[in-house]
LOBAPA-964089 format. One record per residue (C-alpha): z, x, y; residue in one letter; residue number from 0. Coordinates in steps of 0.001 Angstrom, whole numbers. Layout:
> Z,X,Y,a,NUM
...
//
This chain:
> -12674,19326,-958,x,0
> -15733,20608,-3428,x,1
> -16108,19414,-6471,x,2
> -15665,22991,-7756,x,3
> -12407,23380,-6152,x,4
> -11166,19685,-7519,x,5
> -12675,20557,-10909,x,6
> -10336,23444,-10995,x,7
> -7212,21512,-9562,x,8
> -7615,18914,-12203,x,9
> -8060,22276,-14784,x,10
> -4815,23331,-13722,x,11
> -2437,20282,-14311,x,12
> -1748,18921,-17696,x,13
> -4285,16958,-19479,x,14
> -1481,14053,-21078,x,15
> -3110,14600,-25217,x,16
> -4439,11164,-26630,x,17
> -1196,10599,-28557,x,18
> 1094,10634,-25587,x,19
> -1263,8568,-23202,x,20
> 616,6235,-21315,x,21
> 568,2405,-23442,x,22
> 2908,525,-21425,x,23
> 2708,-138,-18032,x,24
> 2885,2529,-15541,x,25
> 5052,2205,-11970,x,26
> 3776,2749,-8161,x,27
> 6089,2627,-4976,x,28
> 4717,1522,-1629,x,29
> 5674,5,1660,x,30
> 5448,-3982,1491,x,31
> 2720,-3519,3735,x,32
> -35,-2402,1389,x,33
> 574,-4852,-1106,x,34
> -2098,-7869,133,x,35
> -4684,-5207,411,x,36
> -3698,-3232,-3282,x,37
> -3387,-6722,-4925,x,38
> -7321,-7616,-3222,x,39
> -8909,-3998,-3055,x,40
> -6833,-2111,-5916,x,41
> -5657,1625,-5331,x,42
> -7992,4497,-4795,x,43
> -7260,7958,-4902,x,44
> -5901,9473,-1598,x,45
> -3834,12528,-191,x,46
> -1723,10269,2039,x,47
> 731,11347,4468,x,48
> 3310,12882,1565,x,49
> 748,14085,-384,x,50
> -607,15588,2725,x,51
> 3280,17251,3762,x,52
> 3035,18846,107,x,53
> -310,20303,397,x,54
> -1873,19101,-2535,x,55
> -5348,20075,-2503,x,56
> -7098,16723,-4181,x,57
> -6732,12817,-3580,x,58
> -4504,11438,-6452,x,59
> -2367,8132,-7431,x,60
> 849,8982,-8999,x,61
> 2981,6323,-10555,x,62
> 6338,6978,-12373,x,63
> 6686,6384,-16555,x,64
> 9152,4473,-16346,x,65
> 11462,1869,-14066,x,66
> 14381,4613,-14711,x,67
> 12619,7284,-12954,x,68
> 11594,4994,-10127,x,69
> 14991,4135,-9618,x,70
> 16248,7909,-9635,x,71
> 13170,8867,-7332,x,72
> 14249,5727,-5002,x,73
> 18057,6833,-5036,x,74
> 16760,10852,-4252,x,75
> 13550,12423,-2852,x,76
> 11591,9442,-2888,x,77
> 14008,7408,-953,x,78
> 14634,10332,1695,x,79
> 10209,10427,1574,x,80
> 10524,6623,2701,x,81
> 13251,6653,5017,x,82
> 11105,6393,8075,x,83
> 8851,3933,6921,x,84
> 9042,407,8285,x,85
> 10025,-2652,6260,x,86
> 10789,-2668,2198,x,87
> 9064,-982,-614,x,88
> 7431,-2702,-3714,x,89
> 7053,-1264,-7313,x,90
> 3345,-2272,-8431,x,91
> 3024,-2605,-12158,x,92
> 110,-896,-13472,x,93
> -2087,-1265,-16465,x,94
> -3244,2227,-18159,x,95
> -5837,1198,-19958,x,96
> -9337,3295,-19736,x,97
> -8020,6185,-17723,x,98
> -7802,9424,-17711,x,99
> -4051,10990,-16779,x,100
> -2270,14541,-16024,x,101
> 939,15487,-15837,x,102
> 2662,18362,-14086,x,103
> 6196,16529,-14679,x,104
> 8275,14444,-17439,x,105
> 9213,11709,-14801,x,106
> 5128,10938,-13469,x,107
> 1733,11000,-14201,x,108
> -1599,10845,-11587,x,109
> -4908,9693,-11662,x,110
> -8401,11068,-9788,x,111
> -9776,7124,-10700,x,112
> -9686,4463,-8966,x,113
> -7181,1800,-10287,x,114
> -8764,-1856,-10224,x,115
> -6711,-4875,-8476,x,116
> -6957,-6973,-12060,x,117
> -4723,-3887,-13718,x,118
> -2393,-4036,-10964,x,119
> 572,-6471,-10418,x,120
> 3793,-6509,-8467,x,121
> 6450,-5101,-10032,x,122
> 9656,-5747,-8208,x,123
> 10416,-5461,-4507,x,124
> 12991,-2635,-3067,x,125
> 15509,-5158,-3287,x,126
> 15449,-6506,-6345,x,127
> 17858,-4796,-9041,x,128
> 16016,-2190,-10825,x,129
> 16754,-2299,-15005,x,130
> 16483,466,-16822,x,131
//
């Protein structure tokens, strides 16, 4: 993708204003795989296979606002997204700090940056009781 064309995806979706930027931490599902190399490498912005199935037209990391919305993605859409996957999921815990963040729903935000393995740390596993 150009920059020119990622410029003007980013120029669609909602910039989050300063005064609603996420404070607390900020909620990722993945398989159980990915977690030794996310906890050594970080996260970096990719369109991965869902991503891919949904055409989105520029690498992104989304994470969920909030354990309640994991939980209700997990229980719906998300869950059905993960069915076929092998092995359990983990909820990474992310730190917000220094990014920049869009929204085109109330439930998630996403990233074009790079998320650093010191800002990341695991949440709760798949099946572990999520609180909300």
């Amino acid at each position: 993708m150009s920059r020119d064309s990622q410029t003007a995806e980013i120029a669609l979706a909602n910039t989050i204003d300063k005064n609603t930027m996420p404070t607390g931490p900020l909620f990722h599902v993945t398989p159980e795989r990915n977690l030794a190399s996310i906890l050594s490498d970080g996260l970096a912005p990719q369109i991965g296979p869902r991503s891919g199935d949904l055409g989105e037209p520029a690498p992104r990391i989304f994470f969920f606002t909030t354990l309640e919305a994991v939980e209700t993605a997990l229980t719906n859409w998300l869950g059905e997204a993960f069915e076929d996957e092998p092995g359990a999921l983990v909820v990474l815990s992310v730190d917000p700090s220094g990014l920049t963040f869009y929204s085109e729903a109330d439930y998630e935000v996403f990233t074009h940056e790079p998320i650093l393995a010191e800002n990341i740390t695991l949440g709760l596993g798949l099946d572990q009781e999520v609180e909300t």
